[in-house]
C-alpha positions as CSV (number, residue, x, y, z in Angstrom):
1,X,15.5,4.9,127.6
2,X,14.4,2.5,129.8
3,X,12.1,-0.6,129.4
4,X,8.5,0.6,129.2
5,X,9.3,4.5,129.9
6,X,7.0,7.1,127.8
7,X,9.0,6.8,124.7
8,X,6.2,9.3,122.4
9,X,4.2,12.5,122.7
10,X,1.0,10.2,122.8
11,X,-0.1,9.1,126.0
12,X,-0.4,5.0,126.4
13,X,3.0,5.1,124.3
14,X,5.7,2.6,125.8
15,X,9.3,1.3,125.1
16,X,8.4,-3.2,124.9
17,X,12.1,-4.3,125.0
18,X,12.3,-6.7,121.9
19,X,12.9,-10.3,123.5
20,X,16.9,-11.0,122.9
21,X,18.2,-7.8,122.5
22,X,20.0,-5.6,124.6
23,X,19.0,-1.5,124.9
24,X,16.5,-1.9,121.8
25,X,13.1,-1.4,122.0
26,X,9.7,-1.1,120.2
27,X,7.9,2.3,121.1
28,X,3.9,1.1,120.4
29,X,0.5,1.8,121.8
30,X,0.0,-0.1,125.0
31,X,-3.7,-1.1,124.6
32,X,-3.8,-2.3,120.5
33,X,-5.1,-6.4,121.5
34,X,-6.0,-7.6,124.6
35,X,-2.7,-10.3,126.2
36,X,-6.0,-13.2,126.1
37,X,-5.6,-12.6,121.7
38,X,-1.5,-12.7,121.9
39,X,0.4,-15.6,121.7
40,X,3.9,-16.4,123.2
41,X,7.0,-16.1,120.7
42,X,8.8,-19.5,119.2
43,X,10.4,-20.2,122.2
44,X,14.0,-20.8,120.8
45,X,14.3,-18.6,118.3
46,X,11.7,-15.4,119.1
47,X,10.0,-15.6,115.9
48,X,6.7,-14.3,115.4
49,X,4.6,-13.9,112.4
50,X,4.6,-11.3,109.8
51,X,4.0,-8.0,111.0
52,X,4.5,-8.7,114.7
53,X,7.7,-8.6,116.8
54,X,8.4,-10.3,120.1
55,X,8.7,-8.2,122.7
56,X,8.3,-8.0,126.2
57,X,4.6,-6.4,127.3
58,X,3.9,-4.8,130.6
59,X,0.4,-6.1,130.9
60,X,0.7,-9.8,129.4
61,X,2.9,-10.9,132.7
62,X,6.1,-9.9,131.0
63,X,6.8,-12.8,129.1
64,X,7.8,-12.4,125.6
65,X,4.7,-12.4,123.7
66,X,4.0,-11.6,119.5
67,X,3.0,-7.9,119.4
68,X,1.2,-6.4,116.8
69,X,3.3,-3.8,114.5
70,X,0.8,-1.6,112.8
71,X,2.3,0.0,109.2
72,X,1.1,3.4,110.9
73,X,2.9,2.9,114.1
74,X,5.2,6.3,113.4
75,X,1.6,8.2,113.2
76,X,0.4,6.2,116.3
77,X,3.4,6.6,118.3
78,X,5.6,9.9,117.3
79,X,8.7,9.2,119.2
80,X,10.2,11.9,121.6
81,X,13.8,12.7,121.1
82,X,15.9,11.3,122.4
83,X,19.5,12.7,123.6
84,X,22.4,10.4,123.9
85,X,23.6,10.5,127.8
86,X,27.0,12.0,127.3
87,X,29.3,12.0,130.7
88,X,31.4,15.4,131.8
89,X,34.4,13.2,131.1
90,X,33.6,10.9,128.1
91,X,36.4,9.9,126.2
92,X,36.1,8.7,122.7
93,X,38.7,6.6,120.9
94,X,41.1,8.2,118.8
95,X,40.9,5.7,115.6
96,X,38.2,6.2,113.8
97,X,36.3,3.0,112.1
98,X,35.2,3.7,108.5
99,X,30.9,3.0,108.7
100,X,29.9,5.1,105.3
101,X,31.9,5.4,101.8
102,X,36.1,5.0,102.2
103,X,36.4,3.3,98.4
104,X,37.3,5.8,97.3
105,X,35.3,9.2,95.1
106,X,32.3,7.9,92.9
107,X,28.8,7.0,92.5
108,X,28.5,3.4,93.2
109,X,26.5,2.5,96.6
110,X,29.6,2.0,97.9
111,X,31.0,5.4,97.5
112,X,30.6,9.0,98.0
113,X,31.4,12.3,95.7
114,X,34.6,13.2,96.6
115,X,36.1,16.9,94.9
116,X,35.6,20.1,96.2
117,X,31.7,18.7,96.2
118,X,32.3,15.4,98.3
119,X,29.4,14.4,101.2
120,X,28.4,17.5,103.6
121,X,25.8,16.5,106.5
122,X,24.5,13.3,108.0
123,X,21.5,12.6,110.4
124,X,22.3,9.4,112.6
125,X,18.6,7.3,113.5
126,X,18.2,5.7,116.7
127,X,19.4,2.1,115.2
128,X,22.4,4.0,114.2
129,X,21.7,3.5,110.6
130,X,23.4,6.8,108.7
131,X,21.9,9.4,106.1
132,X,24.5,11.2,104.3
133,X,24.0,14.7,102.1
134,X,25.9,13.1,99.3
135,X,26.4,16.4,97.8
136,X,27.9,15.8,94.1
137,X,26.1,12.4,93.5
138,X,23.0,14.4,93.9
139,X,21.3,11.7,96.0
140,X,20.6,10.6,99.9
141,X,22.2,7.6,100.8
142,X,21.6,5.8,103.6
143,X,23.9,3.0,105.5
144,X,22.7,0.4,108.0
145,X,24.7,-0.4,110.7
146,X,27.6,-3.1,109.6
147,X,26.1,-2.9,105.8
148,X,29.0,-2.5,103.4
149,X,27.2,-0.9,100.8
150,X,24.5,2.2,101.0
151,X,21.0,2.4,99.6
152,X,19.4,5.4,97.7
153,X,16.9,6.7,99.5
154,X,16.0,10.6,97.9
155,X,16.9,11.6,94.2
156,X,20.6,10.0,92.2
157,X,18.6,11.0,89.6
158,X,21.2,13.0,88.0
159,X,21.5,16.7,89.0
160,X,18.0,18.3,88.2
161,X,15.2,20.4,89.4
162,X,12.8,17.8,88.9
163,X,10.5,16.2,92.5
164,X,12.4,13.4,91.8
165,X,16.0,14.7,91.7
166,X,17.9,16.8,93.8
167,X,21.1,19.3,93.0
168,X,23.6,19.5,95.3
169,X,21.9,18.4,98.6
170,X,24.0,19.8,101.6
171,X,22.3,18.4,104.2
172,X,19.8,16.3,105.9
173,X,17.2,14.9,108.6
174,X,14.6,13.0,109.7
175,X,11.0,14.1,110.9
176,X,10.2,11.1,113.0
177,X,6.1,11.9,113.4
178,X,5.8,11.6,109.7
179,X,8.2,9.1,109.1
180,X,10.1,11.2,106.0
181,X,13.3,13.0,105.5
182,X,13.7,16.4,105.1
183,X,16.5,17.4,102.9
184,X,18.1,21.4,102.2
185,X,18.1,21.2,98.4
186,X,21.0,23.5,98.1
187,X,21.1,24.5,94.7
188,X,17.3,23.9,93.8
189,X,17.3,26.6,96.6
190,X,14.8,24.9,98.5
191,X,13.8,22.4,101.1
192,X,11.9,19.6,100.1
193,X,10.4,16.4,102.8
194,X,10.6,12.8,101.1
195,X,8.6,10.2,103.0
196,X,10.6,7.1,103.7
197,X,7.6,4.6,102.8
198,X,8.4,2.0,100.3
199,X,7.6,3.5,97.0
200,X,7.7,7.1,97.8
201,X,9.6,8.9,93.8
202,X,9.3,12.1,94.6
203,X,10.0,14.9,97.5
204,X,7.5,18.0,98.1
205,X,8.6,21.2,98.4
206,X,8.4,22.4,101.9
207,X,10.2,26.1,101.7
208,X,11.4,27.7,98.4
209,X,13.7,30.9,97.4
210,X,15.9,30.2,100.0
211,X,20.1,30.3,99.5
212,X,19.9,26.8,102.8
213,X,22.7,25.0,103.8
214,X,21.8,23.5,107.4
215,X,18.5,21.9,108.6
216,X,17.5,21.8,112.2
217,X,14.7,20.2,114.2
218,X,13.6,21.3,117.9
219,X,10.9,19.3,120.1
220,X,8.2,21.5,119.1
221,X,8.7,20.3,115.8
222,X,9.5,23.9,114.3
223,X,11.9,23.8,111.3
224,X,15.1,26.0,111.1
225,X,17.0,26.7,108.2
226,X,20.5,28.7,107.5
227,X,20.8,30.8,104.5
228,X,24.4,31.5,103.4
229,X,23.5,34.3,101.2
230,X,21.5,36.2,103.5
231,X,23.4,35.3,106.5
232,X,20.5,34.4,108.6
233,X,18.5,31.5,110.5
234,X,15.1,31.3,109.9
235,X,11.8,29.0,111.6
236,X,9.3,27.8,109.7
237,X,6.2,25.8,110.9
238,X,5.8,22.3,109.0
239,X,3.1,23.4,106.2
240,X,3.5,27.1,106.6
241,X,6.1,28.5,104.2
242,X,6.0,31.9,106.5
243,X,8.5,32.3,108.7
244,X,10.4,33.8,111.9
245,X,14.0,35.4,112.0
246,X,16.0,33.8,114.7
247,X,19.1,34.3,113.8
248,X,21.4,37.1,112.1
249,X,19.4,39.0,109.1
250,X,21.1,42.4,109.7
251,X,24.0,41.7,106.6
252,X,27.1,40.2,106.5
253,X,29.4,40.8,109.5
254,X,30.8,39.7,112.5
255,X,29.0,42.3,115.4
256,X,26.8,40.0,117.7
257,X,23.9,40.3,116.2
258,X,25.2,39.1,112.5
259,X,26.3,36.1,110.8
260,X,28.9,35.6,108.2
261,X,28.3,32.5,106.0
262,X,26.1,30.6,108.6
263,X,26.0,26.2,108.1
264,X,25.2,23.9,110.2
265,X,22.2,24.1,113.1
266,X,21.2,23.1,116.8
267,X,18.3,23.2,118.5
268,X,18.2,22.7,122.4
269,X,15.0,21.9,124.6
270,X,14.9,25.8,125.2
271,X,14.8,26.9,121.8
272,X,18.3,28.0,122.2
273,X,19.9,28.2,118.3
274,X,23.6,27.3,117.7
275,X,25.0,28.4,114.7
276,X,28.5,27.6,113.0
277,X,29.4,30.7,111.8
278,X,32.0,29.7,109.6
279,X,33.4,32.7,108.2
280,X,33.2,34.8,111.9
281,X,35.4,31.1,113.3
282,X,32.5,31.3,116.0
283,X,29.6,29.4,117.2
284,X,26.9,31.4,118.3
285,X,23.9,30.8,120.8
286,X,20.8,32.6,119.6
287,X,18.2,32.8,122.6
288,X,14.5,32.6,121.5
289,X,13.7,36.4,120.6
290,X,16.6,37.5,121.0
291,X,17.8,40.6,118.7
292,X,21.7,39.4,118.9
293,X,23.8,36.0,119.7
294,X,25.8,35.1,122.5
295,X,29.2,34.1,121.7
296,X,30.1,30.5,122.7
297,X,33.0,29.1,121.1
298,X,35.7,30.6,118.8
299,X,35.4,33.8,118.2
300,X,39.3,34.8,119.1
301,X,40.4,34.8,115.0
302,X,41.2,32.2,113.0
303,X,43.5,30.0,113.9
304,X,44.8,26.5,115.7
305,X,44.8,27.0,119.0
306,X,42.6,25.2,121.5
307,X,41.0,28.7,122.2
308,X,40.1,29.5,118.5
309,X,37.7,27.8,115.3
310,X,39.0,27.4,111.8
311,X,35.9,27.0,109.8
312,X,33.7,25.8,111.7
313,X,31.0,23.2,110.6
314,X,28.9,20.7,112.0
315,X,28.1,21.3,115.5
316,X,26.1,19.1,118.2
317,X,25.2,20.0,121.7
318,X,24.6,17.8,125.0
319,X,22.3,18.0,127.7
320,X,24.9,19.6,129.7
321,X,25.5,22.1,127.4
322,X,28.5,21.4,126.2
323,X,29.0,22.1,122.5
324,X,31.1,20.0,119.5
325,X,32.2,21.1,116.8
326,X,33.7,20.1,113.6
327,X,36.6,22.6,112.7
328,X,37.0,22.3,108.6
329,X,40.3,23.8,108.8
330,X,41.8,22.5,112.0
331,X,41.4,19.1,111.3
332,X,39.2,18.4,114.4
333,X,36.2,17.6,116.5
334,X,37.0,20.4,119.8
335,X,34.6,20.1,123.2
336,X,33.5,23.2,124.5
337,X,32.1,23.3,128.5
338,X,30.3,26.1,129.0
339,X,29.9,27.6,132.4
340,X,32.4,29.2,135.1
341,X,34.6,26.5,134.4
342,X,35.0,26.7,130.3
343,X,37.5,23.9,128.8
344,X,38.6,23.2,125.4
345,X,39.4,19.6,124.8
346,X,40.3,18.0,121.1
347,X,38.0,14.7,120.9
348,X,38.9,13.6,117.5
349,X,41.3,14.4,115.0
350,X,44.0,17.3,115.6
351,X,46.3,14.9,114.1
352,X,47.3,17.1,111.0
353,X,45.6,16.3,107.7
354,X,45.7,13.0,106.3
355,X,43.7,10.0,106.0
356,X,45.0,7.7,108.9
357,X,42.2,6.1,111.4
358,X,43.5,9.3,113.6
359,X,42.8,12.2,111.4
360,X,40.8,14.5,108.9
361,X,41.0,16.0,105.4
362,X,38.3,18.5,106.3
363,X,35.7,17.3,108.5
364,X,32.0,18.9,107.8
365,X,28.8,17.3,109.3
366,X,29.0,16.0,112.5
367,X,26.1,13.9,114.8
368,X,26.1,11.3,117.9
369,X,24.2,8.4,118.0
370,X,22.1,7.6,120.8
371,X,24.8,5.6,122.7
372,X,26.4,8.8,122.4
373,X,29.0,7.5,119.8
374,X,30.6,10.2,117.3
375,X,30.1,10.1,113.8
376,X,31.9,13.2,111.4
377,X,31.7,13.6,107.5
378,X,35.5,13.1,106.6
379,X,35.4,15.3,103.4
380,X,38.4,15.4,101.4
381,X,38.7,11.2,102.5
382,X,35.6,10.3,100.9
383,X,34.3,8.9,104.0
384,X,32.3,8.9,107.2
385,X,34.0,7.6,111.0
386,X,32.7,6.5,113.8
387,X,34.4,7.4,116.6
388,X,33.3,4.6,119.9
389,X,32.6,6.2,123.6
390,X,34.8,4.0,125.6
């Protein structure tokens, strides 16, 4: 995004690039102070006072001035989102660099449950800070970019049904207009939202009775959820536990218009639903209203080659359509173009199973960050890579 682009849903919304830094910005209300009541940043170092952030201001002359940062700036501001810019022939390098976890299975900060209940999905934010479903510790965990350690940011409160705990959390997200996460409390069988302001104990139950497993946001700020018992996706309007079949409900099965152990969620500009349906070795495409999917990856049995899925789980999709995919049993990130001109290309992994800087034991959530740099859930390694667009 570029330097004072419409970076929110509220107009007078604008991207101040923050004085110093390099493709970082401050999306904020253009008219809070007058540029007469701002003064100009420490000239050396950028400082400003508490609560302000130098930045450069498109109607104080463009010099970096102290900007005000109100504590309800999410509110003020709710950010659009914001895809990475992935190119028809990006290339990612094939070791992967360790940004979450890799000491090894536990419950220290600096770890993640490991087992056959180890870390499942991850949301990355736009400072490329990581949440991790850390499944078996029962807990959110969060790492900055470059921090060695994580920070507890929703339940590790012991496995419980409690608003403070969580059990068995399989995946996560963040709702950017109310500044909280919103989490699929597997086996509380519900999905609860936990605002990330400093001193927030408990979650609130957003949907209940439901079997989820992946957690989906669109532009329109409609909710999806999978449910792996019922083999379905279903939308849900924040506040409103009613909700809207978009996905599979007709049983178990793999015609076009069922599901067969449904995870992990996209949601395009158009509504479109992608679903990994892990136990069909497909991805599906569920138009809005539609009665039955369109098959868009897999789908030929299970198996290795470049034409078929083996488990699929964590999925992502660019603006050009093109659709990754985390293959649980192949050991691999794939590439799927869509179009007249469909390609399979292995981006990560495919490297046999192991725990080298070039492979997988069972990759699971997958997400890009907004420089369009890959970031999978390495399972059965206790561990989360990155994986750098060169």
């Amino acid at each position: 995004m570029a330097q004072y682009d419409r970076c929110s849903t509220t107009n007078g919304c604008a991207c101040f690039l923050i004085a110093g830094a390099t493709n970082f910005g401050l999306c904020s209300y253009q008219y809070l102070v007058e540029c007469s009541q701002l003064t100009l940043c420490e000239n050396s170092t950028n400082l400003c006072p508490r609560d302000y952030e130098c930045v450069h201001h498109p109607r104080c002359r463009d010099v970096p001035i102290c900007y005000p940062v109100r504590a309800d700036n999410v509110e003020l501001c709710p950010p659009i989102l914001v895809m990475p810019d992935i190119p028809a022939n990006a290339r990612w390098t094939q070791n992967g660099v360790t940004v979450a976890g890799g000491h090894g299975a536990g419950s220290a900060i600096n770890q993640l449950s490991g087992g056959w209940f180890g870390a499942c999905g991850l949301f990355v934010d736009g400072d490329q800070t990581v949440f991790i479903a850390d499944i078996g510790n029962h807990r959110i965990i969060q790492w900055k970019k470059s921090d060695t350690n994580g920070q507890v940011v929703a339940g590790g409160k012991n496995e419980g049904s409690g608003l403070d705990q969580l059990r068995y959390p399989s995946d996560v997200l963040i709702d950017k207009e109310t500044d909280s996460l919103i989490i699929c409390d597997r086996d509380n069988r519900r999905v609860v939202q936990w605002s990330r302001r400093r001193g927030t104990m408990q979650g609130e139950v957003l949907v209940d009775n439901i079997d989820c497993y992946g957690l989906a946001m669109g532009q329109q700020r409609y909710l999806y959820v999978s449910d792996y018992r019922k083999h379905e996706v279903r939308r849900y309007q924040l506040g409103d536990k009613n909700s809207t079949l978009v996905a599979g409900g007709n049983g178990q099965g793999a015609g076009l218009n069922q599901l067969s152990e449904p995870r992990y969620l996209f949601v395009d500009r158009q509504q479109n639903v992608y679903v990994s349906d892990r136990d069909n070795h497909r991805v599906m495409k569920w138009t809005k209203g539609a009665k039955e999917g369109i098959l868009v990856a897999g789908g030929q049995g299970h198996g290795n080659a470049l034409t078929q899925l083996s488990f699929p789980q964590g999925l992502f999709v660019d603006t050009l359509g093109t659709i990754y995919v985390a293959e649980e049993g192949n050991e691999r990130v794939t590439r799927w173009t869509q179009g007249d001109k469909k390609q399979v290309t292995v981006v990560a992994g495919g490297n046999g199973s192991g725990a080298g800087t070039n492979q997988f034991y069972h990759p699971l959530g997958l997400s890009f960050d907004r420089h369009a740099n890959l970031y999978v859930v390495d399972w059965a390694n206790v561990r989360v890579q990155r994986y750098s667009l060169e």
